[in-house]
C-alpha positions as CSV (number, residue, x, y, z in Angstrom):
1,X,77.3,30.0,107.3
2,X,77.1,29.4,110.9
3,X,76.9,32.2,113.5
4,X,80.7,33.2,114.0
5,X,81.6,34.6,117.8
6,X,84.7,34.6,119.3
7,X,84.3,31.0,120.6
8,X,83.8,29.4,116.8
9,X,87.5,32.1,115.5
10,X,89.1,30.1,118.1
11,X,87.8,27.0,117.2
12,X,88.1,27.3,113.6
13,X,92.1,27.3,114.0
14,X,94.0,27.5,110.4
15,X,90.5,27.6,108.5
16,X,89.5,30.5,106.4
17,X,86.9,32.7,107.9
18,X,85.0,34.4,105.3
19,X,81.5,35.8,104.2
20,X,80.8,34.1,101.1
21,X,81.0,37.0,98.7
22,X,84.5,37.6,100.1
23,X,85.7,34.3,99.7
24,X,85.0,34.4,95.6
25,X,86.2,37.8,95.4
26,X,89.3,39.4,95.1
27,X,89.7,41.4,98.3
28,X,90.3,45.4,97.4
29,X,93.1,45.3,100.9
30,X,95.1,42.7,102.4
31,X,96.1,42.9,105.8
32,X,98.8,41.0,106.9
33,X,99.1,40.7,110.6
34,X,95.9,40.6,113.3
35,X,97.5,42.2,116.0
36,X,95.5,45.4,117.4
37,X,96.9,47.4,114.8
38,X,96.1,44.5,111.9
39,X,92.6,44.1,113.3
40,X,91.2,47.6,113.4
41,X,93.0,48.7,110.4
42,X,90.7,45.7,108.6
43,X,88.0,46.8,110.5
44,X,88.0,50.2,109.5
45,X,88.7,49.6,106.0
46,X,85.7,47.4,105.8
47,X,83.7,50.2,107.8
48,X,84.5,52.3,104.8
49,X,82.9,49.4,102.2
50,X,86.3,48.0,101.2
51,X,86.2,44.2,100.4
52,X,89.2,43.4,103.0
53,X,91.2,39.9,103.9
54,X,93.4,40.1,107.3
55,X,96.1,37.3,107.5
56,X,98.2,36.2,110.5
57,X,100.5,33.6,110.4
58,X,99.5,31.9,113.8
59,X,96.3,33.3,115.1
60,X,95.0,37.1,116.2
61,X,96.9,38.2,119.1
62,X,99.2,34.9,119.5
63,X,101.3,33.9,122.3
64,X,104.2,35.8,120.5
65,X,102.5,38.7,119.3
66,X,102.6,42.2,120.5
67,X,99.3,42.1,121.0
68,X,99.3,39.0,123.0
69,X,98.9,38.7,126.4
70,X,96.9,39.6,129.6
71,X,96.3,43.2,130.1
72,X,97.4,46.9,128.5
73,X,96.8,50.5,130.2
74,X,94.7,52.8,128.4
75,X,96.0,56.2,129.3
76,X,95.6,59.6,128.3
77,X,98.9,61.2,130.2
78,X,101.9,61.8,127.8
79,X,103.4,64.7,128.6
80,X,103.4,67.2,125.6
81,X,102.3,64.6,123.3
82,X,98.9,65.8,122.6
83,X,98.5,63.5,119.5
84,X,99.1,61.1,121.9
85,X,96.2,62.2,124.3
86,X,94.0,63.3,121.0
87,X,94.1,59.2,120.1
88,X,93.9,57.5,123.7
89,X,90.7,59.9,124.3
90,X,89.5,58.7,120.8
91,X,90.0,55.4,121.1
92,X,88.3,54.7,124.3
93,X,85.0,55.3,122.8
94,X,85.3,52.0,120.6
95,X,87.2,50.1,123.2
96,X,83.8,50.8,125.3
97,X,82.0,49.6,122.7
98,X,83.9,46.3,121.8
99,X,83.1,45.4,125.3
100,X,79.8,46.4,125.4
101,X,79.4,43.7,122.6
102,X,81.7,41.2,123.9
103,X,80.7,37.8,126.4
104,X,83.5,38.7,129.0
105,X,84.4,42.7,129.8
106,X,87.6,43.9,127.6
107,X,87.9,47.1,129.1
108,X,88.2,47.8,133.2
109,X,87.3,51.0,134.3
110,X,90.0,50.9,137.0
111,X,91.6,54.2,136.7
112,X,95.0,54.9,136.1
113,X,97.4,56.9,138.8
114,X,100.8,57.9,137.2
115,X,103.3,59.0,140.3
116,X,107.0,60.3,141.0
117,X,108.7,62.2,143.6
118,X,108.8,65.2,141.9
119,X,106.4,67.4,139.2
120,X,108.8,67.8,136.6
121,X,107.7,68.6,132.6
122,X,105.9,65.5,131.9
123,X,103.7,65.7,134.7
124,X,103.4,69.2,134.5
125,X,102.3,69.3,130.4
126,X,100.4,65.9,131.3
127,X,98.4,68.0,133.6
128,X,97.9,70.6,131.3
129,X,97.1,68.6,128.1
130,X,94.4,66.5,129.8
131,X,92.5,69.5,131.2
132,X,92.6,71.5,127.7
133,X,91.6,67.9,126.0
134,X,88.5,68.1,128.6
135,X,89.5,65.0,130.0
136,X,89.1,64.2,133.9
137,X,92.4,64.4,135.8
138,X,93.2,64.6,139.7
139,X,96.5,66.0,141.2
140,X,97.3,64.5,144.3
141,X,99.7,64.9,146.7
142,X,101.8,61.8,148.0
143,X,99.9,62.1,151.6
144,X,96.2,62.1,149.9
145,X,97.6,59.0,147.8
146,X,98.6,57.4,151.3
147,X,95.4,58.0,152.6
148,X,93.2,56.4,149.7
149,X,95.7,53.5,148.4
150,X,97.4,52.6,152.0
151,X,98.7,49.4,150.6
152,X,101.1,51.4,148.6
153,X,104.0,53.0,150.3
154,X,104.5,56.6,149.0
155,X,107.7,57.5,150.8
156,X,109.4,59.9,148.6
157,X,106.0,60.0,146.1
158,X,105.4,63.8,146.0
159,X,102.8,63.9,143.2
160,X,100.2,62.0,141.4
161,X,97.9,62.4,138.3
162,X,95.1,60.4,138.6
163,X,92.9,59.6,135.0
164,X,89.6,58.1,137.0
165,X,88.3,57.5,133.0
166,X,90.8,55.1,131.8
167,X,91.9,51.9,133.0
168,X,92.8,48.3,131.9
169,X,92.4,46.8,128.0
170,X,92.0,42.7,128.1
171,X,94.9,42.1,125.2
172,X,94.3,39.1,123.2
173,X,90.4,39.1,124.4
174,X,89.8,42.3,122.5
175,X,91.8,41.5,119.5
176,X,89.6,38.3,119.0
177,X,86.6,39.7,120.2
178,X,87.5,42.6,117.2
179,X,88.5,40.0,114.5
180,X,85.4,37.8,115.1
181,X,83.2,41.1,115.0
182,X,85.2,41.9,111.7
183,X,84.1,38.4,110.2
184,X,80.6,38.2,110.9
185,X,80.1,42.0,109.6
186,X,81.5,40.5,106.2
187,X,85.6,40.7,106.0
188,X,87.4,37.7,105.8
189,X,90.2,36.2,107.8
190,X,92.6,33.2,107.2
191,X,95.7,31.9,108.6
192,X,98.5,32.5,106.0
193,X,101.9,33.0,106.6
194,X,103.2,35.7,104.2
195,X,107.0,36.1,102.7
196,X,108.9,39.0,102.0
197,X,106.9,40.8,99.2
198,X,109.4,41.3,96.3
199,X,111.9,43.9,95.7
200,X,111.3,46.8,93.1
201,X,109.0,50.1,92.2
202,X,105.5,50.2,91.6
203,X,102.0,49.3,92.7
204,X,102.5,46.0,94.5
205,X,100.5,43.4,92.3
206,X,100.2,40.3,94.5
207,X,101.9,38.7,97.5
208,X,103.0,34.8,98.0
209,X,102.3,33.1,100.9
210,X,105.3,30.4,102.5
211,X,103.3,27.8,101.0
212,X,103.6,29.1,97.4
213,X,99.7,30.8,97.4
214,X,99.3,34.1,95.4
215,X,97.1,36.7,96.8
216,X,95.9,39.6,94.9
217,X,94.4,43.2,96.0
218,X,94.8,46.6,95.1
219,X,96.1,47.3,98.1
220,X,98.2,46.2,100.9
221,X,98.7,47.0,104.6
222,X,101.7,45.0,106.8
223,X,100.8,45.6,110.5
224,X,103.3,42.5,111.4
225,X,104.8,44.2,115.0
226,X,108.3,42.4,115.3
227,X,108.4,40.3,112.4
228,X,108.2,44.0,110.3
229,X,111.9,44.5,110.5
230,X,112.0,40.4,109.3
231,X,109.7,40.9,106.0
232,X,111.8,44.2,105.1
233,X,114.7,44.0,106.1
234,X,116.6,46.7,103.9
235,X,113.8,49.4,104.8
236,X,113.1,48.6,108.5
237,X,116.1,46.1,109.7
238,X,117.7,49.0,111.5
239,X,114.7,51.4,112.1
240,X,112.3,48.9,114.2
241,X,113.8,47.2,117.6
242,X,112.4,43.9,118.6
243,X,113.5,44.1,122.5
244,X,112.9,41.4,125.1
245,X,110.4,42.4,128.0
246,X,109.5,40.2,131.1
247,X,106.0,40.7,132.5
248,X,105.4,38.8,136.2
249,X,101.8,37.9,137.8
250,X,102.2,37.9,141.6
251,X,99.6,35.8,144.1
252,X,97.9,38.2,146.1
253,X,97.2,36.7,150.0
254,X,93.8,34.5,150.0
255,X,90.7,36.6,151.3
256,X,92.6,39.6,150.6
257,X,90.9,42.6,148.4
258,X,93.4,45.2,148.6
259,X,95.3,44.2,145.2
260,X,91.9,43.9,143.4
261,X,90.6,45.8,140.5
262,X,87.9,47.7,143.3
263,X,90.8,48.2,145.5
264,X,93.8,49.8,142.7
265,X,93.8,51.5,139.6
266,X,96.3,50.6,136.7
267,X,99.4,52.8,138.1
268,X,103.2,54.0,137.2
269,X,105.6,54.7,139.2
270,X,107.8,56.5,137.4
271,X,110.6,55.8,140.2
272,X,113.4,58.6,139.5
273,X,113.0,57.8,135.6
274,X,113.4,54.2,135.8
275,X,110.2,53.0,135.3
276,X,107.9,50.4,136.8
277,X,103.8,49.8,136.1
278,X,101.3,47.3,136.8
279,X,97.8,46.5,137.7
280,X,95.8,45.4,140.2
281,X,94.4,41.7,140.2
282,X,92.2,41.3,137.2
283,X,90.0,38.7,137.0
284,X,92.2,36.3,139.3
285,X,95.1,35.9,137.3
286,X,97.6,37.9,139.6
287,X,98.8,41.3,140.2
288,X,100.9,42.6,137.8
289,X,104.4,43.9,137.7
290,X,106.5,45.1,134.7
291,X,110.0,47.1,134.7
292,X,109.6,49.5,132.0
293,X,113.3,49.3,130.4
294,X,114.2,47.8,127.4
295,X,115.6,44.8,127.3
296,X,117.8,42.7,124.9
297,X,117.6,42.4,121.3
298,X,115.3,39.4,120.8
299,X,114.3,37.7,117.4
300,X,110.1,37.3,117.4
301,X,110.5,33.3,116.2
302,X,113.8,31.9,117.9
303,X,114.0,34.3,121.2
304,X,114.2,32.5,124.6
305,X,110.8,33.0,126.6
306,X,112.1,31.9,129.7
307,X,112.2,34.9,132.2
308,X,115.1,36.1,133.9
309,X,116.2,34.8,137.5
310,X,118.0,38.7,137.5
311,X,114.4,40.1,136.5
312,X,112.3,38.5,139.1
313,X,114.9,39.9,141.9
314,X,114.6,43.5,140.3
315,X,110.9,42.9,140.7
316,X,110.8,41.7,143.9
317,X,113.2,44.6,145.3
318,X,110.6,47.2,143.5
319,X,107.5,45.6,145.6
320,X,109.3,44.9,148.8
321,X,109.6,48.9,148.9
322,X,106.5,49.7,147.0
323,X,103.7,47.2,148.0
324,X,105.4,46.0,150.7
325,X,102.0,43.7,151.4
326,X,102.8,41.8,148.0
327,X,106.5,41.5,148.9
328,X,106.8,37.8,149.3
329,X,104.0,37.2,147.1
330,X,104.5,33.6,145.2
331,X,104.4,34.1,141.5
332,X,101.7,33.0,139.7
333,X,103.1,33.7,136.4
334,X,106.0,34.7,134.4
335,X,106.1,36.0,130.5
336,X,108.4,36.8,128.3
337,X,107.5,39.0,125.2
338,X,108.5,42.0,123.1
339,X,108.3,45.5,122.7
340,X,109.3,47.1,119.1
341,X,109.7,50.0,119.2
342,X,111.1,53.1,116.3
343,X,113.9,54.8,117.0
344,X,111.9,57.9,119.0
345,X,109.0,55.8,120.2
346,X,107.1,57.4,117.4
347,X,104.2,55.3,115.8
348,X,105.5,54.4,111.7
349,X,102.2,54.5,109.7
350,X,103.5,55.5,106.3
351,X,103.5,54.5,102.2
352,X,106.5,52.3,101.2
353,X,109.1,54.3,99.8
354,X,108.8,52.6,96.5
355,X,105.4,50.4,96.2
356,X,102.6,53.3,96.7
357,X,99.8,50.8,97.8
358,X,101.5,49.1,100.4
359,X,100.8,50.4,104.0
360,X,103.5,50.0,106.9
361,X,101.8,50.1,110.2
362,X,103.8,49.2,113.3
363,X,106.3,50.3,116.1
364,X,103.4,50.9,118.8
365,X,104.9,48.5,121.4
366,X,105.2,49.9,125.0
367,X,102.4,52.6,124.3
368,X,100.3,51.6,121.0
369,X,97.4,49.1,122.2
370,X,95.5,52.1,123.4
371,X,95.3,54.0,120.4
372,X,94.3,50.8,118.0
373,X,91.1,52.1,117.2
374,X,92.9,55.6,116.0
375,X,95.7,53.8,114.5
376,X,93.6,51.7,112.0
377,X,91.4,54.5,111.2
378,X,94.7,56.9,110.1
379,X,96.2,54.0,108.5
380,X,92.6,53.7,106.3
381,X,92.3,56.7,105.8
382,X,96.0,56.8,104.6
383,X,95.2,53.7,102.3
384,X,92.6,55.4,100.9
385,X,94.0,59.4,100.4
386,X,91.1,60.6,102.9
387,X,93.6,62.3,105.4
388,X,93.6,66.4,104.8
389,X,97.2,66.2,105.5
390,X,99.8,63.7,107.0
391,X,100.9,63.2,110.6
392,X,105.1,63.6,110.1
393,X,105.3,62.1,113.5
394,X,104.1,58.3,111.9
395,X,106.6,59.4,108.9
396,X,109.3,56.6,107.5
397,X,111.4,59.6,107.3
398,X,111.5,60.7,111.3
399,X,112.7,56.9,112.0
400,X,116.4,56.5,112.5
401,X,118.9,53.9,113.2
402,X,120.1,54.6,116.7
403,X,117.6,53.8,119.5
404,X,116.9,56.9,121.8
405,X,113.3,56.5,123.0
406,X,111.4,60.1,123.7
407,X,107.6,58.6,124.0
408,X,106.6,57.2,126.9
């Protein structure tokens, strides 16, 4: 077999990617989806000598995927949510790694400054849960943030928490980067599209593919993001919220460093609870802007990806008092994608109700890039009855139908 990189994944398209032993085996798990949570679910299973075969129906980390995309924060602040904090500082260990390994850097070391214009609870716990997690965390003041990040305008900014440790994550780089790794250590991947597995009890037996393939394995894990809600629609239609988010990239003035990745950390401004973030200018493609709201219902395959003439103004109003040096910054780019979230904001990694090897991994949009790492070893471990007890938090059961978002 050739030597397999991320370069020969990408060119290899719909082709199946497999060690040869895999490829006349049956495969012990099927993963269906390589997003982040698809990739180092496999990744971990196969760490733990499972014979594994991931499946996506497009490519890892597509233009429509969760998981697609430029850039995510990797952040340890989450108010009270120390499991939160426990899996960010986990995970950044084998984010380090993946881009130690990789040809082009997946993680930026950038720093991440969260601020507001007053310390209320989540700031306040923030605080505390980084310190007693031993992790590195600065309070500032909005006048000491004025002095070291003077192209951002503070006014009304009273404090600022800032995580010097954490920083950028390079999306659909690092989900490649992670499946070719998981190839060329011996899983398998192949572009499949995969339909609704079939109603009824039991160990599910096989799955069937759109084109009429059946797959085999012992066990089964569905990371799918957006499309979850699509391939069980009884369990998750009304627990899992495809919403529509627009993302913009912003032209920062020619010869000018302050927007850069030296210059800026990641930041969030939490902006009287109505949320903006971005980061500086990675790697020239633009400085980013994103209102952290969400949006409209929007269906994964048929959803308009046109952004909003309405978002753009909100966006531009936001920097014009914010980074008032970027405010008639021309747009260098403009996405629309999705966030799907659970009810709570809660993470589901839990059994199927009624088929006790299939895994259902998903609802991490908004905050669950970070944690992949952490997130595909709990959901293996979970496969696999290593966990000494279960998180309730990633329960089916704490999912309901009404969207009220707690997690942030």
């Amino acid at each position: 077999m050739p030597k397999l990189d991320r370069r020969t994944l990408l060119a290899a398209g719909a082709a199946t990617l497999a060690a040869p032993a895999l490829a006349q085996n049956r495969p012990d798990t099927i993963v269906v989806g390589a997003g982040v949570f698809g990739a180092w679910t496999a990744e971990m299973l196969r760490r733990r000598g499972e014979k594994v075969l991931l499946l996506d129906a497009w490519a890892p980390a597509h233009a429509r995927a969760s998981s697609g995309g430029e850039s995510r924060l990797t952040r340890a602040g989450y108010g009270a949510d120390a499991v939160y904090t426990r899996m960010a500082r986990d995970s950044l260990p084998e984010w380090k790694s993946l881009s130690a390994a990789s040809g082009l850097p997946i993680f930026h070391e950038t720093g991440v400054l969260f601020f507001a214009a007053k310390a209320d609870a989540y700031f306040r716990d923030s605080l505390r849960v980084n310190r007693e997690l031993g992790l590195p965390i600065e309070e500032m003041d909005g006048a000491a943030m004025q002095r070291r990040w003077p192209q951002i305008d503070f006014t009304g900014i009273s404090i600022g928490l800032l995580e010097p440790g954490f920083g950028a994550l390079m999306a659909r780089r690092s989900v490649e980067t992670l499946v070719a790794r998981f190839v060329k250590a011996g899983g398998a991947y192949r572009q499949a599209a995969v339909a609704p597995p079939a109603e009824g009890s039991g160990a599910l037996a096989e799955i069937v593919t759109t084109t009429g393939e059946r797959l085999s394995a012992a066990r089964f894990v569905f990371a799918c993001g957006p499309w979850l809600p699509k391939l069980f629609p009884a369990l998750l239609g009304k627990r899992i919220f495809p919403t529509r988010q627009e993302v913009f990239f912003f032209r920062p003035p020619a010869g000018d460093g302050r927007f850069g990745a030296s210059a800026l950390p990641g930041w969030a401004d939490f902006n009287g609870d109505d949320v903006y973030y971005g980061f500086p200018d990675l790697e020239g493609r633009g400085f980013k802007v994103a209102h952290d709201v969400h949006g409209p219902p929007i269906d994964p395959d048929e959803g308009d990806r046109t952004a909003s003439a309405d978002g753009l103004i909100r966006v531009r109003a936001f920097m014009a008092r914010r980074f008032p040096g970027l405010a008639n910054a021309p747009v260098n780019e403009m996405r629309v994608c999705q966030y799907e979230n659970s009810s709570n904001g809660d993470l589901l990694i839990d059994v199927h109700p009624a088929r006790p090897n299939l895994l259902l991994v998903g609802a991490g949009s908004g905050h669950g890039f970070k944690h992949g790492p952490m997130v595909g070893k709990y959901a293996a471990d979970r496969l696999l009855g290593a966990l000494n007890s279960a998180e309730p938090r990633f329960s089916l059961a704490t999912k309901a139908e009404v969207q009220a978002r707690s997690v942030h």
